[in-house]
C-alpha positions in Angstrom: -22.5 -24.3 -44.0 -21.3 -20.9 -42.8 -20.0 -20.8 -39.1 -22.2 -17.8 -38.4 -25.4 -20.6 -39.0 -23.8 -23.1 -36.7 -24.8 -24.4 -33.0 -22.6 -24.6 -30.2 -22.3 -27.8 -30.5 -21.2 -28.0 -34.4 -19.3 -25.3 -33.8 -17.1 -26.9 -31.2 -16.6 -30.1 -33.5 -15.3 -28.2 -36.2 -12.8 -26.3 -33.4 -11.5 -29.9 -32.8 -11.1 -30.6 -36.6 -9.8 -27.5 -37.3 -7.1 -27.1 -34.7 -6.2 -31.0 -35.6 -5.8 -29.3 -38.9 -3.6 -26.9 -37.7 -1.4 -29.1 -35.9 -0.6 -31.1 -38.8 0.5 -28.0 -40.7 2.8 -27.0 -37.5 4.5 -30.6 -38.1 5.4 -29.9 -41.6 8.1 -27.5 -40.5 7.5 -24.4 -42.6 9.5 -21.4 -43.0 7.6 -18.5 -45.3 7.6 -15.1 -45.3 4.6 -12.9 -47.0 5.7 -9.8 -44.4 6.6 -7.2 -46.9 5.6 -6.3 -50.7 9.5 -7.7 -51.8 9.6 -8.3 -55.7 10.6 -12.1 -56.1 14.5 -12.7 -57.3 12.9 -13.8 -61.3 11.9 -10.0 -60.9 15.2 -8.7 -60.5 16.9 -10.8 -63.1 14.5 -9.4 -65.6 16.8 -5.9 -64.7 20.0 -7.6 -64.7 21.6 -6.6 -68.5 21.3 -2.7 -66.9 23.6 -3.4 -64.8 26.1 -5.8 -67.1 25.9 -4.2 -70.6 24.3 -0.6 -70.8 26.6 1.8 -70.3 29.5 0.8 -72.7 31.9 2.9 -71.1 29.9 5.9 -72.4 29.4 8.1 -69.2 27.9 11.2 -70.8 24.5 12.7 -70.6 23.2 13.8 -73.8 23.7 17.3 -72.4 27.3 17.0 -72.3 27.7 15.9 -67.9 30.2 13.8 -67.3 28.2 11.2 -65.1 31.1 10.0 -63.0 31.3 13.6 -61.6 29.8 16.3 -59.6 26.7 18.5 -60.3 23.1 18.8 -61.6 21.0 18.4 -58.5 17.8 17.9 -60.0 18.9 14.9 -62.2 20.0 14.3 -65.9 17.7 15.2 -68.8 17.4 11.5 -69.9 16.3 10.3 -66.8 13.7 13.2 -66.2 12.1 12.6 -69.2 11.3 8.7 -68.5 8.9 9.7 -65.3 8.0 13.0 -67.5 6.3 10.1 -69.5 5.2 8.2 -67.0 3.8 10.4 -64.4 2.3 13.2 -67.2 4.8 16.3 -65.5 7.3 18.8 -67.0 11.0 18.5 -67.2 10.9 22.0 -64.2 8.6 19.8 -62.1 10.3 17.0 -61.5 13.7 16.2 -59.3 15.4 12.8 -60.0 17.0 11.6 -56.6 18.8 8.4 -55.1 17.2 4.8 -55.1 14.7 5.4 -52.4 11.3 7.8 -52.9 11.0 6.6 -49.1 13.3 8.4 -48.1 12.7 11.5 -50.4 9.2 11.4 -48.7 11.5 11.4 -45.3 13.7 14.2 -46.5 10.7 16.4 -47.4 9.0 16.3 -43.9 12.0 17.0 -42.7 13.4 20.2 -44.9 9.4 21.4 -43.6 9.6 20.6 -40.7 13.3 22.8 -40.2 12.8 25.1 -42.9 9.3 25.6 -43.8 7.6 24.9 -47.0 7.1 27.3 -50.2 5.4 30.6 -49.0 5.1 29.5 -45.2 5.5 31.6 -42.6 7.7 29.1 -40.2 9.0 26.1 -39.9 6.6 23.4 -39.1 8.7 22.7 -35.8 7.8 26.2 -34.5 4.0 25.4 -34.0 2.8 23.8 -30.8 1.5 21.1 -32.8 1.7 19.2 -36.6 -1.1 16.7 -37.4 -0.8 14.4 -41.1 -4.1 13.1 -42.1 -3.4 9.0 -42.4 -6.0 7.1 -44.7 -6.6 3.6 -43.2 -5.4 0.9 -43.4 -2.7 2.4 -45.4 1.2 2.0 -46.0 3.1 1.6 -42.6 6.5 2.9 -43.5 4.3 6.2 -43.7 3.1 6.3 -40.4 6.1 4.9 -38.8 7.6 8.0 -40.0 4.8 10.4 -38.7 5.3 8.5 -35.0 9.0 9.0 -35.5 8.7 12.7 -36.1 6.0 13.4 -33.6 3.7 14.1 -35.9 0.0 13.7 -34.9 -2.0 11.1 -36.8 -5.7 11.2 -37.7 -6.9 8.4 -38.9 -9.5 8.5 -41.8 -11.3 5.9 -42.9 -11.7 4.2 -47.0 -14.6 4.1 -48.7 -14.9 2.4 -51.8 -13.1 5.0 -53.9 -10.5 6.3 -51.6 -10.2 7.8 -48.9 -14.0 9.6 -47.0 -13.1 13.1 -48.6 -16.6 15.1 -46.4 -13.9 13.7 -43.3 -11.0 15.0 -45.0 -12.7 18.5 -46.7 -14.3 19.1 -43.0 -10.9 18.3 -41.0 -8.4 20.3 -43.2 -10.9 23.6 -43.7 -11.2 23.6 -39.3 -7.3 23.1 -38.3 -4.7 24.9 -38.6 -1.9 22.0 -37.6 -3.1 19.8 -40.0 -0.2 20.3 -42.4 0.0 17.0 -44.7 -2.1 14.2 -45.6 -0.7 10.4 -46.8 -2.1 9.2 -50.0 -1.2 6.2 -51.8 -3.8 6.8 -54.9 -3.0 3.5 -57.8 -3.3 0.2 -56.0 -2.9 0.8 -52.6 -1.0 -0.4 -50.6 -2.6 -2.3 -48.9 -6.6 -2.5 -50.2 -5.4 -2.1 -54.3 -7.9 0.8 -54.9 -7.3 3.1 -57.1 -8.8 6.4 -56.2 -11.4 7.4 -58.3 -12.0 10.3 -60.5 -14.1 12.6 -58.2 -12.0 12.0 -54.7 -8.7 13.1 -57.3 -10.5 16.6 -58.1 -11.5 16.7 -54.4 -8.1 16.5 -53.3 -7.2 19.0 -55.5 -10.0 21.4 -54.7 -9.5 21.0 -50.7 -9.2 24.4 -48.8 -7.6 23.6 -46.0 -7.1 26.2 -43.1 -3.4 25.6 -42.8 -1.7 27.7 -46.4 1.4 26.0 -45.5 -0.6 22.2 -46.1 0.4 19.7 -48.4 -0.8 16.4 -50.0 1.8 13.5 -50.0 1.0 11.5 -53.0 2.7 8.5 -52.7 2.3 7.0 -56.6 4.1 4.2 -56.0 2.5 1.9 -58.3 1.3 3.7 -61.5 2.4 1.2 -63.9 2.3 -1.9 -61.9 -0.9 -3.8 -63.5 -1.6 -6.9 -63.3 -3.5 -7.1 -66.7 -3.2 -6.3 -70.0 -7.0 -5.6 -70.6 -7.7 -4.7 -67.0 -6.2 -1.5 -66.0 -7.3 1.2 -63.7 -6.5 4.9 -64.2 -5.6 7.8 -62.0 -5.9 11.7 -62.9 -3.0 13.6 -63.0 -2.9 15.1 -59.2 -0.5 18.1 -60.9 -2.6 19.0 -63.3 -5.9 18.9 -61.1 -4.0 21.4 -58.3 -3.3 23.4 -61.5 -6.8 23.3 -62.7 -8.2 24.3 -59.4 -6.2 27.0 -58.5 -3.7 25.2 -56.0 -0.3 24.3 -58.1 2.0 24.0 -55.0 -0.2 21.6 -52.6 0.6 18.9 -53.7 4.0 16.4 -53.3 3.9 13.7 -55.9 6.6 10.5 -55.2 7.4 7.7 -57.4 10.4 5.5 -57.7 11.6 2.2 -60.2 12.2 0.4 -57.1 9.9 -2.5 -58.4 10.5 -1.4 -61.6 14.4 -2.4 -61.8 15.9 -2.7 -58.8 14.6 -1.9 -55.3 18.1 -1.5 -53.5 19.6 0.4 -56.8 16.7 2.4 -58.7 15.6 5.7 -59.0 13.1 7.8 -56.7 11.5 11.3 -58.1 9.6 14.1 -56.4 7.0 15.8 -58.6 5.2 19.3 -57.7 4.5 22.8 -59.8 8.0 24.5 -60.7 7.6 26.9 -58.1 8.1 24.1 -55.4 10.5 22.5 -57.4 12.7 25.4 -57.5 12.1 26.2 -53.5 12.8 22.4 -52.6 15.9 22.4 -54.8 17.1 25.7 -52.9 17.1 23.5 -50.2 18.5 20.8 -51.1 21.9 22.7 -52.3 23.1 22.3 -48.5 21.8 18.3 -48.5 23.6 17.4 -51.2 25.5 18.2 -54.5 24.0 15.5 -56.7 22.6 12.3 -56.8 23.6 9.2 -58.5 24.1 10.0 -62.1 25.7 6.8 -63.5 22.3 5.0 -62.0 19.8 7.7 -63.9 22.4 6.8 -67.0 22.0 3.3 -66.8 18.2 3.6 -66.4 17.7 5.7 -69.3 19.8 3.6 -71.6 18.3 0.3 -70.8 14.6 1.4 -70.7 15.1 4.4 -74.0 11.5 5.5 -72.7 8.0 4.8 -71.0 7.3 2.5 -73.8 10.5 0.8 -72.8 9.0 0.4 -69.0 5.5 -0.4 -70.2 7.2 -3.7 -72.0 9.4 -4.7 -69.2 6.3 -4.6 -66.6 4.1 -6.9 -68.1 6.9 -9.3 -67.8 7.0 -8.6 -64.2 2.9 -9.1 -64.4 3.6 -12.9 -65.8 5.7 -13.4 -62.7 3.2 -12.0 -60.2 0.1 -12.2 -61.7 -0.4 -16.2 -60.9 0.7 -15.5 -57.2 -2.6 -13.2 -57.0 -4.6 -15.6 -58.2 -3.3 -18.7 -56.1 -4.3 -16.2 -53.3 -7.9 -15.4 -54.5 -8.5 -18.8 -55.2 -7.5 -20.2 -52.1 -9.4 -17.2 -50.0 -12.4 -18.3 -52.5 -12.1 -21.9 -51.9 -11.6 -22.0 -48.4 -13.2 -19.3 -46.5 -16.1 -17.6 -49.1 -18.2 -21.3 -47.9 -18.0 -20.4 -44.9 -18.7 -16.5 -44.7 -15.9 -15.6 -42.5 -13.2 -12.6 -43.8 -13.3 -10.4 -46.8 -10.8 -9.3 -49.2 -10.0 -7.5 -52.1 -9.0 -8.6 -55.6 -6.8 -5.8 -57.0 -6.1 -5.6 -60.9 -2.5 -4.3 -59.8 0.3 -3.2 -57.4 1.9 -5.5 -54.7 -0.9 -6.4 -52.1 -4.5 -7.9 -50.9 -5.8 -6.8 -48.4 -7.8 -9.1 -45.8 -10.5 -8.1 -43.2 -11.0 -10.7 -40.5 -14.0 -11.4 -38.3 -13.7 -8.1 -35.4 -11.1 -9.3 -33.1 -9.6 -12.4 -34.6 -6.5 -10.5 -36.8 -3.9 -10.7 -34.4 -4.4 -14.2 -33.3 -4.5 -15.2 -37.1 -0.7 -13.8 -37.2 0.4 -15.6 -34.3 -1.0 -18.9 -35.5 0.6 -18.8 -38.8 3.8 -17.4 -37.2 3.8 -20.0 -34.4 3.0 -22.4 -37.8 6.3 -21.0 -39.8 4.5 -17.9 -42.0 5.5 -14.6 -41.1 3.0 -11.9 -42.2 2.8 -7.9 -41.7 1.7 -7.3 -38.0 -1.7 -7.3 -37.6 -2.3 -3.6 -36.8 0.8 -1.8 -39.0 -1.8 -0.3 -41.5 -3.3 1.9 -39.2 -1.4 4.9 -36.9 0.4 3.7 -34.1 -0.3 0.6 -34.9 -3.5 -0.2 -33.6 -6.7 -1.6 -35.7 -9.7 -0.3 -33.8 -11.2 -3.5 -34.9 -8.6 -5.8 -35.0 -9.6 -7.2 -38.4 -6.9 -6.1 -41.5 -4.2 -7.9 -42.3 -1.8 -6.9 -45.5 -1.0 -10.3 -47.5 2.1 -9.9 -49.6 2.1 -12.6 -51.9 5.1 -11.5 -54.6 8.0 -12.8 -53.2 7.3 -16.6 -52.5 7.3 -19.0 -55.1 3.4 -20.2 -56.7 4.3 -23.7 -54.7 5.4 -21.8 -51.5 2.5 -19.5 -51.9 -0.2 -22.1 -52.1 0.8 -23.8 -49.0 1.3 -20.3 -47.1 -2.3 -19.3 -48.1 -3.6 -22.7 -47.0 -2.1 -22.6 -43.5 -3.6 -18.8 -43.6 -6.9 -20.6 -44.2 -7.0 -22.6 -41.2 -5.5 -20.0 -38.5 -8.7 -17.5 -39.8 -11.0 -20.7 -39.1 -9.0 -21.6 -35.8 -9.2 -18.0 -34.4 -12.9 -17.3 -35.5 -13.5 -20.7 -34.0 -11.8 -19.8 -30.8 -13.9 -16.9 -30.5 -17.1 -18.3 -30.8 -16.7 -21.2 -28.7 -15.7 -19.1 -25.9 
């Protein structure tokens, strides 16, 4: 029977079996984590022969570099041409950079907010105020970086292919501070949609008030399916800009981080070459170069996109059953009883859960308090605060299947327990 077609009465039984329940899975002594989207440690042997046999004491580029040396900013031909592949861009729009597209993302606001972006007439600093566009719930590294900057964040809702683009048209066309929007378009992080077709061109097509605006297209997760047979597909934001008259608005960032190695892989930035060129102006003072022994050893051990096509369906065979464990478990447990929804992603790192209105927060805490640590309830909206109290991110790569089940079960009974809590108050 579903909770929402129960008495007071039956309602307050099942609170007394419930939090027995719960008490029984406190005394088992648990200690999980499913706080962040961390690639499980079978994932990273699966990149471990880079590290031990590529390079063969060959440290040249095939244009000649010496990669234990100074020099080429923008990164070494080899390396360029695997996310030339794999994000559809040319060899002039595309910078190769450290381990971290995070931090690239980072480096960006900051060069615009000091120096100004392509064509801008100031620095972003010198206006009275800078607003970023923040669809929700959405990545929290992103807005964490927004609050750190003292950069304004408007929050705009998802609809079921992406972001609401009549919000996001009517906002940019009317203000002149916003300057940026966040967009994590394959697999979301954290609701798994891809955006579709039609909200990719609107991007592309927006006419935004502010000439010095940009779109921060966080592609984080453009080969990370979970299927063979079942794969969604994202435009080419570069080539829609192109088409529709606006090359330089857009920022494209992608990285191997859960590719080969988070802590060691490679991060790019993508845009027309006219941005490309402006951005690596800048970045002459910032540094001379970045890691070219790393973009070596990636381009020897992966040869191309075919090369990273293979390796990530073994990564799919590790992480693929952990989604399912999840979906089952939500499916067994909680569809019977109407209460939550979530979504079933066909790739990237996360599923994303909507609680009853006011019940996410105390669902953390339980399973906390329990021994499973989970994202905050709240860090995938600005500031960190769910109008509705309801989303929480579930990260279920790095935990073992085993570990996993009995992480999702306990979930289970802290949404019952704080929907029941609710109710009987």
């Amino acid at each position: 029977m579903k909770y929402s077609e129960m008495n007071k009465e039956q309602l307050a039984s099942e609170k007394e079996k419930v939090s027995e329940l719960y008490n029984s899975f406190k005394a088992k002594g648990l200690k999980l984590t499913m706080a962040r989207g961390v690639p499980a440690p079978e994932q990273l042997d699966l990149s471990i022969n880079m590290l031990l046999h590529c390079l063969d004491g060959d440290c040249r580029s095939i244009s000649g570099t010496d990669c234990r040396s100074y020099g080429v900013l923008d990164g070494i031909p080899e390396a360029k041409e695997l996310f030339m592949e794999m994000l559809g861009v040319n060899e002039n729009e595309v910078i190769v950079g450290g381990n971290s597209s995070l931090q690239m993302m980072y480096d960006t606001i900051i060069r615009a907010m000091q120096l100004g972006v392509l064509n801008s007439e100031k620095p972003w600093c010198k206006y009275d105020k800078v607003k970023f566009l923040c669809p929700a719930p959405g990545y929290d590294r992103h807005f964490a970086m927004c609050e750190a900057l003292g950069i304004e964040m408007i929050t705009v809702p998802y609809k079921e292919d992406g972001p609401d683009m009549d919000m996001i048209e009517k906002l940019v066309a009317e203000d002149e501070e916003i300057k940026g929007v966040w967009c994590v378009p394959m697999y979301s992080n954290p609701t798994g949609i891809t955006y579709s077709d039609e909200v990719v061109r609107r991007f592309a097509n927006l006419k935004p008030k502010a000439k010095d605006f940009r779109i921060f297209w966080d592609n984080a997760y453009s080969v990370h399916h979970l299927y063979d047979d079942e794969q969604d597909k994202l435009l080419n934001i570069i080539r829609e800009c192109e088409k529709a008259g606006n090359p330089d608005m857009v920022f494209e960032f992608s990285s191997t981080s859960k590719i080969s190695f988070p802590g060691g892989g490679l991060a790019v930035i993508c845009s027309s070459k006219d941005n490309i060129d402006f951005i690596k102006e800048q970045m002459t003072y910032q540094t001379i170069g970045f890691d070219k022994l790393n973009q070596l050893r990636h381009a020897k051990y992966f040869k191309n996109f075919e090369g990273i096509k293979k390796h990530m369906k073994a990564h799919a065979a590790i992480i693929r059953p952990k989604f399912e464990v999840v979906e089952y478990i939500l499916e067994k447990e909680l569809a019977p009883l109407g209460i939550g929804e979530w979504t079933k992603p066909k790739g990237g790192y996360f599923i994303s859960f909507d609680a009853p209105d006011g019940c996410a927060k105390r669902i953390v805490a339980l399973a906390k308090e329990a021994g499973v640590v989970m994202t905050n309830a709240g860090a995938t909206y600005p500031y960190g605060k769910d109008p509705k109290d309801s989303n929480i991110r579930i990260a279920p790569t790095y935990p073992s299947v085993d570990d996993l089940r009995k992480a999702m079960e306990l979930f289970c009974v802290c949404v019952r327990l704080a929907y029941l809590e609710t109710a009987c108050n």
